[in-house]
N, C-alpha and C positions, 0 to 999 in steps of 0.2 A: 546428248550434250545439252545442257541445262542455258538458252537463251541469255547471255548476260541485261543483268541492270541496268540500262545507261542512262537514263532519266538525273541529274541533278535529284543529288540527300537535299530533303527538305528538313531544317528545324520549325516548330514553334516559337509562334514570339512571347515576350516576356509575358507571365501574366495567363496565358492558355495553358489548363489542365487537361489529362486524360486520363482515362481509366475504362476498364472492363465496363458495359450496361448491365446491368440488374432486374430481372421481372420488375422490381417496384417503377422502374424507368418506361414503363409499357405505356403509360396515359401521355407523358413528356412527348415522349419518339410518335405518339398518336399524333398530340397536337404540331409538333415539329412539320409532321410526313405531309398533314393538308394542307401546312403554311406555306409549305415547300411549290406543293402539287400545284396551291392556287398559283401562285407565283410560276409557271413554268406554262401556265393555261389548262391545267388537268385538276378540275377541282370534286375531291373525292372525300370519302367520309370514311377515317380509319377506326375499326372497332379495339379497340385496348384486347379485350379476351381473344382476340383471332391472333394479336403480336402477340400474345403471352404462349399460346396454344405453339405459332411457330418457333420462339422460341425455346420451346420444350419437345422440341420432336426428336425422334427415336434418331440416337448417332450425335445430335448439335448440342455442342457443350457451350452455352454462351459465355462462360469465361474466357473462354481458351480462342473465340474466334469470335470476336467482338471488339469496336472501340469506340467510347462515350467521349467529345472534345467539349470542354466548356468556356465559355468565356471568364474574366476575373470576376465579373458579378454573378457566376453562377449558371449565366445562361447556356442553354444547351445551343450549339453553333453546327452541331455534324455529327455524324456516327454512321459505322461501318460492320456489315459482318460478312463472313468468311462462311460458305456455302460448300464445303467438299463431303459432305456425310452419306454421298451414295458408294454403293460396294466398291464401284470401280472408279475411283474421283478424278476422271480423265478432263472433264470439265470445268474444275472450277469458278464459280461465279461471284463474284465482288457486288455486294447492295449495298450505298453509300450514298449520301447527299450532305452538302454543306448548306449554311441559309445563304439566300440566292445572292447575295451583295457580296460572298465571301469569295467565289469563284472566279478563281486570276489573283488569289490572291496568296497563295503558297501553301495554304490549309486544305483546299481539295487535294493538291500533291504530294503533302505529306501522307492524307488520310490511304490515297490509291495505295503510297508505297509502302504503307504498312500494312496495309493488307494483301498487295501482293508477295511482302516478305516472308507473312503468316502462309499464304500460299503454297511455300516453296516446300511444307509439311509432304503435302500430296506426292511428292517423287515416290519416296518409301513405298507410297499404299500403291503404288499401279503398277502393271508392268512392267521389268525393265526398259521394253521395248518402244514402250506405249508413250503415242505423241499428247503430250498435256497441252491443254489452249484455256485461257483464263479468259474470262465473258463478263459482260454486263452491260446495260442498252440506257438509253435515251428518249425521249419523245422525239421525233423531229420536229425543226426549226426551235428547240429549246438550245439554242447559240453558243451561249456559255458553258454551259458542261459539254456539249459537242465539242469545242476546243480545248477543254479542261483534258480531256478524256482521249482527246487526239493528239494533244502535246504529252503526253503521257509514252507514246507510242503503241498507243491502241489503235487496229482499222476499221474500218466500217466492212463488216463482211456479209451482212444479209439483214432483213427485216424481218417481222414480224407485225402483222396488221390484227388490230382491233375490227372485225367488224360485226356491223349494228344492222337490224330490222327494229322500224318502228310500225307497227302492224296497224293501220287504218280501217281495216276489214277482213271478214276473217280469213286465212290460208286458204289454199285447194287442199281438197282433201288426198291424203298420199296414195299412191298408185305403186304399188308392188305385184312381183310374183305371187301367182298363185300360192306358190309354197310357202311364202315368210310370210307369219306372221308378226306382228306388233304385240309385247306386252310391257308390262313392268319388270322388274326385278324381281325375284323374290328373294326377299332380304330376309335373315343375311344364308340362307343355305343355297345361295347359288353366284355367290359373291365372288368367291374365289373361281370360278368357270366364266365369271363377267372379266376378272382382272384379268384372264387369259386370253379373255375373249379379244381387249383392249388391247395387250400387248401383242397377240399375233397382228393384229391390224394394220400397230405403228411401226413394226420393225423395219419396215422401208422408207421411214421418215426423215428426213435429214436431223443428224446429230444424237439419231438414237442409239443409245448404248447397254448391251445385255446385261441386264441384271439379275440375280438368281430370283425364281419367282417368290418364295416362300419373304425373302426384304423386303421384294415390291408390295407385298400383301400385306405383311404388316404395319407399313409405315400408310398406304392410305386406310388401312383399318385405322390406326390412330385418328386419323385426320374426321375421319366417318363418324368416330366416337365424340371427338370433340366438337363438330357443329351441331349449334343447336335448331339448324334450321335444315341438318340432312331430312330430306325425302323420298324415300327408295322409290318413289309413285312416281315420281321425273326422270328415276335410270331406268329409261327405255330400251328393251332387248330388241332385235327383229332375231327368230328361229323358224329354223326350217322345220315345217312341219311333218316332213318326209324321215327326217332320223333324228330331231331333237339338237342338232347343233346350232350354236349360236354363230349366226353371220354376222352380226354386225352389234354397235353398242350406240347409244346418245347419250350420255350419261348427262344431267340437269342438276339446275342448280338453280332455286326461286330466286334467288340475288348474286347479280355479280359481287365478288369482295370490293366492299368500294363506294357501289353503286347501286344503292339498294332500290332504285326504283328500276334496275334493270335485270330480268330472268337471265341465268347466263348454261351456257355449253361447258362443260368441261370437258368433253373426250367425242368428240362420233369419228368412228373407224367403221369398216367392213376391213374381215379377213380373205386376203387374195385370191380364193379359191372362190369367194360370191363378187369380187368383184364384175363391174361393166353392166351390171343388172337393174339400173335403179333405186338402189337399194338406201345407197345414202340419203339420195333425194328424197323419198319415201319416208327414212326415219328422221329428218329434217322437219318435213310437215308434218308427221304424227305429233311431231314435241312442239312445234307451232303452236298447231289446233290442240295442244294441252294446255298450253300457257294462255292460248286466246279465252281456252273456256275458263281457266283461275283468273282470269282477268288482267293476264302481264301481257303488254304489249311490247315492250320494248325487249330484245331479244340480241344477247353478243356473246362474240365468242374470240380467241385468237387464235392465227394462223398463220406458220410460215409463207410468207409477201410471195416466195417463188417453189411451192414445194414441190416434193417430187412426183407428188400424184395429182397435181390440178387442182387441188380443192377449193382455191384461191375462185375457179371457174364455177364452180360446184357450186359454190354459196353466193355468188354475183346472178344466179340463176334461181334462187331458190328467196330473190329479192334480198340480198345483204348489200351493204356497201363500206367501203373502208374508211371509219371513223379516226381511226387514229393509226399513224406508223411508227411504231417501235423499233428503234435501229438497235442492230445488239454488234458493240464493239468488242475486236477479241486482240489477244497478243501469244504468241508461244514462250508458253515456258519451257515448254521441252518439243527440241522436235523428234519424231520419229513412226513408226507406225501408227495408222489410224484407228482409232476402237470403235470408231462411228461411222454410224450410214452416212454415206456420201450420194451414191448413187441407185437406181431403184434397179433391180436382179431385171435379168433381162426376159422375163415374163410376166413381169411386171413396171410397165409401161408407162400405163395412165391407172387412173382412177375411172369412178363410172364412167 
């Protein structure tokens, strides 16, 4: 049964246009996004080609889940798009900002409600069964949209933490098993045994949801294709050198999106069967001491604030701290059956 709407219909007022965004709108929604970011305390450097890139990813139609608001003089004031392009779109996630003076002021509530109208697409594509939960987060203590977002009837269900190493001196050198070693990737003929490597790792992750692999691989082969700053010498494998399988992944990234004066983590998992071994820990400071020696010190990643495998502990130890809390608000659109990890199988406990 489909969660009813109760939120008060918002109109626009006289004068406020809107319409679908456009690639050409890719430089605008740049400068918008810093305007925003500075104004909220998060000041970050948005690349025009990386919006254009997400824009254009395998499944996202930006006509069809988008919305551009303008002011009478033209100016851009808010936009919104509509994130359901995975196989199974039990999740999806609303990414929207209005300019910071405008929230409370009926234009963030119109923006949520059409896009959570556009939302209501997803029933069709999931399960009958399958409980739908619509998402999208905040910085903490960014006050205004917290309440925008919570008058809405969104709750606060969990975080997500930014965090940062600023490297003063170099790492310890990592300390594994005998058996694993440390290499790079070898791109790209071992890409797809890396993506699998990734997904057995997280399948105990909260909110993870199966998706057929052959999707999963193409849609970050896209992404692979599209950065001009991919470096397969940062996707760090550890393999056992007993039968060639991959335990575990680091996967790097010489710039966080954003934050270009910071190296960033995109993925480190061990798969369940190397867990408890050091292993993480190990490929943590190998990618340290790779970044130390390019000369990046400054070193982030994100992670579920409470997840199901500790990691949170993992990386407070491996010297991280938590720079920033990303609150991610959710509401049910539909309730019913789960399609997501909740909880971690009961052989799998902890992390290292």
């Amino acid at each position: 049964m489909t969660t009813p709407n109760t939120h008060t219909s918002y109109t626009l007022p006289a004068g406020i246009t809107t319409r679908p965004l456009t690639l050409e709108d890719a430089e605008i929604v740049a400068q918008f996004s810093d305007a925003h970011n500075a104004a909220k305390g998060y000041p970050s450097v948005a690349d025009v080609e990386d919006i254009k890139v997400d824009w254009q990813a395998p499944k996202f139609n930006l006509a069809e889940s988008s919305l551009a608001i303008f002011a009478e003089d033209g100016e851009l004031i808010g936009y919104g798009t509509l994130w359901d392009n995975s196989e199974i779109p039990v999740k999806p996630r609303l990414n929207w900002v209005v300019r910071d003076d405008l929230y409370g002021s009926g234009i963030d509530q119109y923006l949520m409600q059409w896009l959570e109208n556009k939302a209501e697409r997803v029933i069709e594509k999931c399960p009958p069964d399958a409980k739908i939960t619509i998402g999208m987060s905040v910085l903490e203590g960014y006050q205004k949209r917290m309440d925008a977002i919570a008058s809405a009837g969104y709750e606060h269900k969990r975080s997500w933490y930014r965090m940062l190493i600023d490297m003063t001196e170099q790492p310890p050198a990592p300390s594994l098993p005998e058996n694993i070693l440390m290499r790079p990737m070898n791109y790209p003929d071992e890409f797809r045994d890396v993506a699998i490597a990734d997904r057995d790792a997280f399948r105990d992750h909260y909110g993870y949801v199966e998706e057929p692999i052959d999707e999963m691989v193409k849609e970050w082969q896209y992404y692979i294709d599209k950065d001009p700053i991919f470096t397969p010498d940062v996707y760090h494998i550890a393999v056992d050198t007993n039968t060639g399988q991959i335990t575990g992944v680091c996967l790097c990234r010489m710039e966080q999106w954003g934050k270009p004066d910071t190296a960033y983590v995109e993925s480190v998992g061990v798969i369940p069967a190397y867990r408890r071994q050091g292993i993480a820990q190990g490929m943590l400071y190998h990618a340290f001491n790779d970044f130390w020696e390019r000369g990046r010190k400054k070193v982030a990643l994100h992670v579920d604030a409470t997840s199901l495998t500790g990691a949170t502990r993992l990386y407070e130890r491996v010297g991280m701290h938590v720079a920033e809390n990303w609150m991610s608000y959710n509401k049910v659109l539909r309730d019913g059956v789960s399609y997501t990890t909740e909880k971690l199988g009961d052989n799998q406990e902890q992390s290292e």
